[in-house]
N, C-alpha and C positions, 0 to 999 in steps of 0.2 A: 101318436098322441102329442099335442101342441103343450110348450109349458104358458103357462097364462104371464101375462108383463105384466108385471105393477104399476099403477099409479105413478106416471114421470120417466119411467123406463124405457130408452129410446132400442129400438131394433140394432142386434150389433150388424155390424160391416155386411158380415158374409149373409144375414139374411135380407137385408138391404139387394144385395148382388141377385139373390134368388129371385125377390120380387121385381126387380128390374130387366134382368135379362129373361125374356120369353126360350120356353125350353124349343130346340128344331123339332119341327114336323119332320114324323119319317117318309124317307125317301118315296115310299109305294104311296102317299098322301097328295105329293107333288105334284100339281098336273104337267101334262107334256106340254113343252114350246112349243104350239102345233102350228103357229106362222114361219119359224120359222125351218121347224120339217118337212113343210110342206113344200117352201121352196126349194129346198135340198133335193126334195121330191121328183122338181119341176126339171131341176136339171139332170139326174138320173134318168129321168124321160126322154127329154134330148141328148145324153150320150147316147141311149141305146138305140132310139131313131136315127141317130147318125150313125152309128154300126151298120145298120140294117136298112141303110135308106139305097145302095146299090142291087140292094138284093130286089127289094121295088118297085126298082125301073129299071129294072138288066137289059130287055128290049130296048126300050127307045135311048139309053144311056150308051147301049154301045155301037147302034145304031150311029146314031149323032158323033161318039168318039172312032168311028170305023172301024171297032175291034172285033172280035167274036164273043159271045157271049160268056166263055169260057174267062175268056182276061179279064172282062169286067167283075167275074166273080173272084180271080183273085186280090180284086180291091177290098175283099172280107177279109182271105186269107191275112195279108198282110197287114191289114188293120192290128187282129186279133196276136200276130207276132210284135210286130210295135209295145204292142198294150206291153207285154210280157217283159221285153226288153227294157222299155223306158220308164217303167215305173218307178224303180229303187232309187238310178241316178238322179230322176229329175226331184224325188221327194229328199233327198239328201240334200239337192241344193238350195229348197227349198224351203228347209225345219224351221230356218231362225226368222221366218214371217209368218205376218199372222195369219191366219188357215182362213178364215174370209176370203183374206185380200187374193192369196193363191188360188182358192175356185174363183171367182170373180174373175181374174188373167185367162187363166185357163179356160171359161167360157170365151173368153174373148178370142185366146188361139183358136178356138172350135169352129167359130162363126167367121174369123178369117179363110179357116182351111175348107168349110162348106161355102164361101164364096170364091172364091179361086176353083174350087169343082166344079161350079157353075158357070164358071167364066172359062174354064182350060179347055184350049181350041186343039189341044192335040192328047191320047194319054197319056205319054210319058208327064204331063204337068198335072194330069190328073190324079197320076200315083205320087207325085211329091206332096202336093195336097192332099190326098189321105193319110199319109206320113207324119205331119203337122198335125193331125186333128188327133188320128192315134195315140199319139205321146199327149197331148192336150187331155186326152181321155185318162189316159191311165193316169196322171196324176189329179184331176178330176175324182177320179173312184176312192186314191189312195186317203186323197185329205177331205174327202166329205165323209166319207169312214171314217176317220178319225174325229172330225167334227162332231158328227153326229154322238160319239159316245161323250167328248168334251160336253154338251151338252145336256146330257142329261144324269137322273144320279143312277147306280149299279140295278138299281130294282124295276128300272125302264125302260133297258138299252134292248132288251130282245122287242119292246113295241115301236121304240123309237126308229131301231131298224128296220123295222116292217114299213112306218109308213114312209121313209124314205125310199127302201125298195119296193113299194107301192106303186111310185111313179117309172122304175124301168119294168115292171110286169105291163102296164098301160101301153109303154114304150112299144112292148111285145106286141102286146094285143093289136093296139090302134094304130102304133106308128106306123107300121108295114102297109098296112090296108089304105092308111090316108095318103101315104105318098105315091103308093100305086095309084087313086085315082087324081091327084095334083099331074103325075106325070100324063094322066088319059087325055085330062083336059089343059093345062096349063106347059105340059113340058117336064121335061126331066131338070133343066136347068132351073125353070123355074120353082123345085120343088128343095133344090138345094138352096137356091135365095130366101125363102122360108123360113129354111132351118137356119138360114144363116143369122137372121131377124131375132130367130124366137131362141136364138141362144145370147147373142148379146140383149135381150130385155130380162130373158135371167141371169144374167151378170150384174145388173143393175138391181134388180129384186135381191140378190146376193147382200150385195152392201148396201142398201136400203134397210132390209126387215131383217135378214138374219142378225138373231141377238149375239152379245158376245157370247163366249165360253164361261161355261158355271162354274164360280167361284164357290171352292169348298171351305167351310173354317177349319181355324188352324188347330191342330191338334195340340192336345194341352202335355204340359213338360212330360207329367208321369207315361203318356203315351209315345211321345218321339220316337224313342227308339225302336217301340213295336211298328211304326209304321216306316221309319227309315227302313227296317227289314223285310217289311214288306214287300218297298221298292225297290228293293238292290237285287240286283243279279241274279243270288241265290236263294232268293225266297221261291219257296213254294216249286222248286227244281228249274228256278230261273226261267230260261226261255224256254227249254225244251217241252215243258209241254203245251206253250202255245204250239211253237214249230211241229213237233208228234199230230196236232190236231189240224193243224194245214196240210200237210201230208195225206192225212188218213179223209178229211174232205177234199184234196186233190182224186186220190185215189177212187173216192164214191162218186164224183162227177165225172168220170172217166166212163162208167158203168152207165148213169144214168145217162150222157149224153150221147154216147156211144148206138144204144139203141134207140133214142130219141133224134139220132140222125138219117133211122131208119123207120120211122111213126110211120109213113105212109105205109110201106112195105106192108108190115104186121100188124094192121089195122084193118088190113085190103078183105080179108073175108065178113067181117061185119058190119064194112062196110056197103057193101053190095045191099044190104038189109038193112040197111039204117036209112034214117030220111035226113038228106042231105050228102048219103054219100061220105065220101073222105074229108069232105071239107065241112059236115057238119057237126064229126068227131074231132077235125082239131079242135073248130070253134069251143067243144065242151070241153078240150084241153084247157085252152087259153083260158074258160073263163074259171074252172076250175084250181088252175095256177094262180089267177087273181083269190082268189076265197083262201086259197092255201097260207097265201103272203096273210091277208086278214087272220087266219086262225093262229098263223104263231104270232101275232102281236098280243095273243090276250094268252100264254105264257108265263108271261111277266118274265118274272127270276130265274124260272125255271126252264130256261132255253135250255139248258142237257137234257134234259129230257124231253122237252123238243126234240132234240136233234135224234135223240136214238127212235122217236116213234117215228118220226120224216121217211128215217132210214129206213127203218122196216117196211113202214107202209111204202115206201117206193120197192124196193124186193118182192115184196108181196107181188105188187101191181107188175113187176116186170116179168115175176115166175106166170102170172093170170095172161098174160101177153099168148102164153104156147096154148090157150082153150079159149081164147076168144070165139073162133071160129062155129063152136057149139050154138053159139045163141046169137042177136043181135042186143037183146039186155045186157049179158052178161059182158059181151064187148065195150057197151057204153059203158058201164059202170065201173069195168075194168082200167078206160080210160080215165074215167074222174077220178077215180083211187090214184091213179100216178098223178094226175095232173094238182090233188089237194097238197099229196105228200112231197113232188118235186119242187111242186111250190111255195113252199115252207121250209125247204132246204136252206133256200139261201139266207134269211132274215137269220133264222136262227145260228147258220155255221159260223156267220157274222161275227154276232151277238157273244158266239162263246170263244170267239178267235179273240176277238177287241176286248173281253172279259177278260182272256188269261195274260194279253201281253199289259193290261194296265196303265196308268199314265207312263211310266219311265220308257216304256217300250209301244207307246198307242201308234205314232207316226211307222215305225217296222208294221205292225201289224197291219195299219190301213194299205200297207203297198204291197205285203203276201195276199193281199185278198185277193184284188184284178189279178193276179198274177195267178194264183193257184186256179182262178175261174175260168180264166182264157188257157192256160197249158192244161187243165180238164177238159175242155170244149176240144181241144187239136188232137188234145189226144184218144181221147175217146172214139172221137169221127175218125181219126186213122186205121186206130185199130179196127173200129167195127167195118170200116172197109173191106180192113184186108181178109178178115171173117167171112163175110159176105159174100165176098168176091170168092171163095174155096169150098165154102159149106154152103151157101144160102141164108136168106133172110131169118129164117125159121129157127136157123141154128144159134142164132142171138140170144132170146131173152134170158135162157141158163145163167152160160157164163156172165153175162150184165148184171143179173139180179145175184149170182153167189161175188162178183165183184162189190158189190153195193153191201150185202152183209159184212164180207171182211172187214171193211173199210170202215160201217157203223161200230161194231166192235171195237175195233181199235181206237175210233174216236170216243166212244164211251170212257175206254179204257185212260185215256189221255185226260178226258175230263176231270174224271175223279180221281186222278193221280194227285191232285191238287186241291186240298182242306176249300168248305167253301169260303169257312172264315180267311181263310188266305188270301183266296179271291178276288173278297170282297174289299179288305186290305190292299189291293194292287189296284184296283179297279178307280179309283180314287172318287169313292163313294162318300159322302158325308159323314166326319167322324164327329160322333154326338161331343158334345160342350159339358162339359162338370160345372156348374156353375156352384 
C-alpha cells in the first residue's frame, strides 16, 4: 500500500531512482541473438565439412594424390589428433583477444589450409595442409564455445547451443553428400576450392553481424562478495566438477561412438527389410540427429536433465541394437531412438560443461570440449575395433550401452554436485539491480 503525498511534497531520491530506472527482464524473457548464432552456425558447418570433406572424395582425392585409399583416410585420423593437441595451446595464446576477431583468423587459417589441399601436387603437402586447418579447427570449436555462452544469459545457453550446433549436424547431413557430388562433377580439388570460399565469407559474416559479448550489470555492493565467490576457484567445488562432467561425457562418447562406428554392421539385418536398405536407415539416423539437436534447445535451463534423458535414451537405443533383427519396424525405430537421443548429446554436454566452468573459467572450458569430443570419437572407434575384430559385430551393443549408462550416471552425479544457485552465480547470468 502507497502512502499518499501531500499537496507540494516532491518524491524523495530513492523513489525518484525506482521510477527511473526500468526494473531487467528476466533472462528466460530475452530473445536469442539469432543473427548472430546463426552465423556461428554457419561456421561450425564448415568446420565439420572440412573434417569430413576427405572422407567424400577418398576415390578421386587419392587417385589425383597417387596414394591408396587407406592414406587418404588417414587425413581424418590426423585431423582429429591435431584437434586434441592444439586446442589448449592455441586458446592460451589466444585469451587476451577478442573472441570475434579469433574465429574470424581462424576461418581464415581454414580457407588457407582447404586451398593449399586443392592446390597440393604431391601428399605429403596435403598432410601439412590438413595440419593447419586441424589446429584452425580446434581453436575455431574452442572460442565459439565460448562465445556462444558470452552471449547469451544462463537460461538460454542449452538453446543457444543447439542452434549453433545446428549447423555441424547439417555439416553431417549435407556436407558429405555435397562434396561427394562437387567431386562427381566438378573435381575433388575443386570441391576443396569451395570450402575454401565459403569459409572466408564466414570469416567476414563473423565480424560483420556477430554482435559483441553481453554485458551484464554490475552487481550492487551488498552482493560483491557473494558473487566474487562465486567466481573464485572454490565456489561450488571450483573446477572439479566441470572437469568430473568432461570426463564422464568423454567416457559416454566412447560408448556411443564406439558402436556408431559400427552402424552399418548392426543395422545389416533390418536392413535387408527396409526400403532403402542401409542407406535409408542412416539417412533416418541423420535426420533424426538433426530433430535431436532441435529438442534439446527447447530444454532451456534444464540441460541436466537433458543430459541424463540423452543418456539413457542412447543406452536404451544401444541395448534395442541386439533385437533389431526381429522386425524391420522395430529396427527403424530403434534407429531414430539413438539418432533423437545422440543427437541431443552434444548441445546439451555443452551447455552443462560451459554452465559449470562459468565466466572465470569459460575459455578452459570451450577448449575441453573439442578435445573430450575428438579423444571420445578415437577412442571409442578403437576400442570397438579391437571388440570387433575378437567377438564380432553383435558383441557390441552391451558393453557400449552399459558404457553410456556409467558415464550418464556419473555425469549426473557431477551435475548436482554443484547448488543450481551456484551455478547460476558462476555462469555469469544477469544479476538483478536493487534499485
Amino acid at each position: 500500500m502507497t502512502t499518499p503525498r501531500l499537496p507540494g511534497q516532491h518524491p524523495s531520491p530513492a523513489r525518484r531512482a525506482r521510477r527511473l530506472v526500468p526494473a531487467p527482464a528476466p533472462a528466460s524473457l530475452v530473445g536469442l541473438p539469432w543473427r548472430s548464432l546463426l552465423v556461428l552456425g554457419a561456421a561450425t558447418f564448415v568446420m565439420v565439412a572440412a573434417e569430413m570433406l576427405p572422407t567424400a572424395v577418398l576415390g578421386p582425392m587419392s587417385a589425383g594424390l597417387g596414394v591408396s585409399e587407406a592414406s587418404t583416410g588417414v587425413l581424418v585420423s590426423v585431423w582429429a589428433a591435431t584437434v586434441v593437441v592444439a586446442s589448449f595451446p592455441l586458446v592460451r595464446l589466444t585469451a587476451r583477444r577478442d573472441r570475434r576477431t579469433v574465429i574470424a583468423a581462424a576461418l581464415v587459417a581454414l580457407a588457407a589450409s582447404a586451398a593449399l589441399t586443392a592446390a597440393a601436387p604431391v601428399y605429403e603437402v596435403a598432410v601439412g595442409a590438413r595440419l593447419l586447418g586441424a589446429a584452425a579447427v580446434g581453436l575455431l570449436w574452442a572460442t565459439a564455445n565460448a562465445y556462444t555462452a558470452d552471449l547469451v544469459a544462463d537460461a538460454l545457453l542449452a538453446r543457444a547451443v543447439a542452434v549453433v550446433l545446428g549447423g555441424a549436424t547439417l555439416g553431417m547431413v549435407l556436407g558429405t553428400p555435397l562434396a561427394s557430388l562437387a567431386a562427381r562433377t566438378v573435381g575433388w580439388r575443386a570441391a576443396f576450392a569451395g570450402l575454401a570460399v565459403l569459409a572466408l565469407a564466414v570469416a567476414v559474416l563473423v565480424r560483420t553481424v556477430v554482435a559483441p559479448a553481453r554485458q551484464t550489470a554490475p552487481a550492487p555492493a551488498s552482493d560483491a562478495g557473494a558473487q566474487q565467490a562465486d567466481a573464485s576457484p572454490t565456489a561450488g567445488g571450483g573446477a572439479w566438477p566441470m572437469i568430473a562432467l568432461t570426463a564422464a561425457v568423454g567416457v559416454l562418447l566412447v560408448g556411443h561412438y564406439g558402436a556408431y562406428t559400427f552402424i552399418t554392421r548392426l543395422v545389416e539385418a533390418p536392413a535387408r527389410e527396409t526400403p532403402g536398405g542401409t542407406s535409408g536407415l542412416l539417412l533416418l539416423f541423420g535426420a533424426a540427429s538433426a530433430a535431436g539437436v532441435v529438442v534439446a534447445g527447447r530444454f532451456g535451463a534444464r540441460s541436466a536433465l537433458a543430459l541424463a534423458v540423452a543418456g539413457a535414451g542412447t543406452a536404451t537405443a544401444l541395448l534395442g541394437l541386439g533385437a533389431v533383427g526381429v522386425h524391420p519396424l522395430l529396427g527403424a525405430a530403434t534407429v531414430a531412438l539413438w539418432g533423437v537421443a545422440s543427437g541431443a548429446l552434444p548441445p546439451v554436454a555443452q551447455a552443462e560443461i560451459l554452465r559449470l566452468g562459468g565466466p572465470a573459467r569459460r575459455a578452459t572450458a570451450g577448449a575441453l570440449i573439442p578435445v573430450v569430443f575428438n579423444g571420445g570419437i578415437a577412442v571409442g572407434a578403437a576400442a570397438a575395433a579391437a571388440l570387433v575384430a575378437d567377438a564380432g559385430a553383435r558383441a557390441l551393443p552391451v558393453p557400449a550401452a552399459v558404457v553410456v549408462l556409467v558415464a550418464t550416471a556419473a555425469a549426473t552425479v557431477a551435475v548436482r554436485s554443484v547448488p543450481r544457485a551456484q551455478q547460476g552465480g558462476a555462469t555469469g547470468s544477469p544479476v538483478p539491480v536493487r534499485t
